[in-house]
C-alpha positions as CSV (number, residue, x, y, z in Angstrom):
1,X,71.4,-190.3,77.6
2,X,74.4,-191.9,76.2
3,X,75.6,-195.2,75.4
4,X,77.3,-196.7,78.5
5,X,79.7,-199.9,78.2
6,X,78.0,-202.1,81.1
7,X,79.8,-205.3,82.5
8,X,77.7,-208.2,84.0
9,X,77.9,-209.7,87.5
10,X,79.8,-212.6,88.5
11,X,77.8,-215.8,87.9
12,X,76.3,-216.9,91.3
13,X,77.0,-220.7,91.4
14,X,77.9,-224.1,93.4
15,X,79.7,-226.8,91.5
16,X,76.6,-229.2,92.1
17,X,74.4,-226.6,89.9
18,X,71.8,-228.4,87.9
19,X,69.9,-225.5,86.5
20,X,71.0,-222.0,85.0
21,X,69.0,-219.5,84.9
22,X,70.5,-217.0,82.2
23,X,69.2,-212.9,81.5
24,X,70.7,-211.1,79.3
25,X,72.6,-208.1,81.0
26,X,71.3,-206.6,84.2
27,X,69.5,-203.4,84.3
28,X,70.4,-200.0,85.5
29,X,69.2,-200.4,89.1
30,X,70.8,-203.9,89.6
31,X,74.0,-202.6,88.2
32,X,73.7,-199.3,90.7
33,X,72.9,-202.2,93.6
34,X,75.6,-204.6,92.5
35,X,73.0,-207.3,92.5
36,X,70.9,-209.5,90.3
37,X,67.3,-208.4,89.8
38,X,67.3,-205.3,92.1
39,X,64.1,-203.5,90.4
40,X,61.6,-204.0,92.8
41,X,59.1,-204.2,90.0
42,X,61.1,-207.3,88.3
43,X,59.3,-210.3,89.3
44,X,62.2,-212.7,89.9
45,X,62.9,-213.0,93.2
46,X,58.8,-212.8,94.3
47,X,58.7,-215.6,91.6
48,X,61.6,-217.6,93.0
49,X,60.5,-217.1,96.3
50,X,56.7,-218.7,95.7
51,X,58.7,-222.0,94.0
52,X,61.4,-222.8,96.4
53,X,59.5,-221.4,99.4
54,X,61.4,-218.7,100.8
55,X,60.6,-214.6,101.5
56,X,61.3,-212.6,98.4
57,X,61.7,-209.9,100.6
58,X,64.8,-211.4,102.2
59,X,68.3,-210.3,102.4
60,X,70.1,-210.4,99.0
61,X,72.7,-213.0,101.0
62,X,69.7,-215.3,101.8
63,X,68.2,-215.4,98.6
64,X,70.9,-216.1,97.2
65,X,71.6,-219.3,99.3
66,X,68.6,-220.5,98.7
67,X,69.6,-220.5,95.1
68,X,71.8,-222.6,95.6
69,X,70.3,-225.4,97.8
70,X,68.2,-225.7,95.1
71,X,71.1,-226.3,92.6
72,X,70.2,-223.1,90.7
73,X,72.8,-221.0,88.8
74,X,72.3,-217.4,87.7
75,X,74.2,-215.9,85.5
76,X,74.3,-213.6,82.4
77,X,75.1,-214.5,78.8
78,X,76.5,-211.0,77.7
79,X,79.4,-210.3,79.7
80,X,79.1,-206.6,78.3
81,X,77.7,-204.5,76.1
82,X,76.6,-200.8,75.2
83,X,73.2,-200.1,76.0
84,X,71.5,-196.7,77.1
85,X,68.8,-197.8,79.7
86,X,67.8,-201.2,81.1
87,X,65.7,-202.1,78.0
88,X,67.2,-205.1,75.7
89,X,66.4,-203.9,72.8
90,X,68.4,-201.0,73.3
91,X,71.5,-203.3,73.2
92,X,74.2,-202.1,70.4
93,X,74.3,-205.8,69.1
94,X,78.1,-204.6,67.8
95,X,79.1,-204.1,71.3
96,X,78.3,-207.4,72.7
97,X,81.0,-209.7,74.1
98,X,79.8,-213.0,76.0
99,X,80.4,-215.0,79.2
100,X,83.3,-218.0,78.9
101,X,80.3,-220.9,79.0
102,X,82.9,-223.4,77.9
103,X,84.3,-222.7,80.8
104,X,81.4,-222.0,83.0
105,X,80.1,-225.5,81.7
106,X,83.3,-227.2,82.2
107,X,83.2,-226.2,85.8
108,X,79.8,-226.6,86.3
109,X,79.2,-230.2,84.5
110,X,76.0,-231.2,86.6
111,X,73.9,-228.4,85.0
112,X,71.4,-230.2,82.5
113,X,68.7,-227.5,81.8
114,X,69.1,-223.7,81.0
115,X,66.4,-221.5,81.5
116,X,66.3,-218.2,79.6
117,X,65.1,-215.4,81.4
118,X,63.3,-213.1,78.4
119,X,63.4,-213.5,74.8
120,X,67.0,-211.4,74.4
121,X,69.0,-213.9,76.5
122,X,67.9,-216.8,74.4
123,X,68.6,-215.0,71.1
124,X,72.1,-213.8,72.3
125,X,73.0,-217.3,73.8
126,X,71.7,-219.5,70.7
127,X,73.7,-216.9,68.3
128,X,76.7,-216.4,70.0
129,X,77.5,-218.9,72.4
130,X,76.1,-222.2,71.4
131,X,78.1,-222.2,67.9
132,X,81.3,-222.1,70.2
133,X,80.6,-224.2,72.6
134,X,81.2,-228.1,72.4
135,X,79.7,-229.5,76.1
136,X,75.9,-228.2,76.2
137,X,73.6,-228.9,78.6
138,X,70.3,-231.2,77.9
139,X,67.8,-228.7,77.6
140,X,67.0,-225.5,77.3
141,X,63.3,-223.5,77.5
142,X,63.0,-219.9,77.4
143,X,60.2,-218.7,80.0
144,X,58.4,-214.9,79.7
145,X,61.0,-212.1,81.3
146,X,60.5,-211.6,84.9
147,X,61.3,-207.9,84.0
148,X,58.3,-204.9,84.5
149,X,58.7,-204.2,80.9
150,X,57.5,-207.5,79.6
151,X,53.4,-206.3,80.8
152,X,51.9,-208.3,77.9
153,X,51.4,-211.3,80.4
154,X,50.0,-210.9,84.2
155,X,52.2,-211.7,87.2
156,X,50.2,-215.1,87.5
157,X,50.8,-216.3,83.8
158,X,54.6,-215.6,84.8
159,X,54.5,-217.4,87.7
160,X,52.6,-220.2,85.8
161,X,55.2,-220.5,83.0
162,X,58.0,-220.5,85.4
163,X,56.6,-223.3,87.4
164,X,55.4,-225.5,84.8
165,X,59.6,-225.4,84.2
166,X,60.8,-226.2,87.4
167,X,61.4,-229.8,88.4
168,X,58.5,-230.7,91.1
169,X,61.3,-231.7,93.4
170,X,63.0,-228.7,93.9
171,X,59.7,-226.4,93.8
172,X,58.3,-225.8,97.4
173,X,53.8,-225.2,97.0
């Protein structure tokens, strides 16, 4: 396996966004889908699905809208990189370039709270982004990777972490 120059997705996002949930680069089978969090085994969607109250199993289309009636964003914060795999730590931190957040943020001014998804998109967005960026959002919290290769917490304690950062009006129990 060789290093492969990867490019992220288009950010998935309504003007009236409040949150943004941020990964770090998406893995081999989403980029063969061309879409976000395709590995059946990555927890996001099943996780998204028990907040806001909608089938995880759904079309890609759907889940997506129900994204964004909950004024969620999801996006990336590399825009590429060289990686061989889907694992994050096998990143070539000299190929990374990042998304336009100034401009994202400029666009999307009602976003208050970013939510990292994993470890590796809070390190990349708090070294490379936040030095160049001059409007910032209120808050940020990274919560445990939704992906199958984070197994050092249970799909419960995920859950738990992710809802514990939700705002209660927006979450659907």
């Amino acid at each position: 396996m060789t290093n492969q120059l990867l490019f992220c997705f288009e950010p998935i996002a309504d003007s009236d966004a409040e949150i943004l949930i941020l990964g770090s680069m998406p893995g081999q089978e989403s980029l063969a889908a061309g879409r976000y969090y395709a590995n059946r085994r990555n927890a996001f969607w099943k996780i998204m699905g028990q907040l806001l109250g909608f089938d995880p199993d759904a079309p890609y289309e759907t889940r997506l809208h129900e994204l964004k009636t909950a004024r969620i964003a999801l996006w990336d914060v590399l825009q590429s990189c060289t990686r061989v795999g889907s694992l994050d730590a096998r990143i070539d931190t000299g190929s990374i370039t990042v998304n336009d957040f100034q401009g994202f943020f400029r666009t999307h001014d009602k976003i208050r709270t970013v939510l990292f998804n994993g470890a590796k998109a809070e390190e990349a967005f708090r070294r490379y982004v936040l030095p160049t960026i001059s409007t910032v959002p209120v808050s940020y919290m990274r919560l445990p990777s939704t992906s199958p290769a984070h197994a050092s917490l249970s799909y419960e304690q995920k859950l738990q972490a992710w809802r514990a950062a939700f705002p209660t009006n927006i979450i659907s129990f």
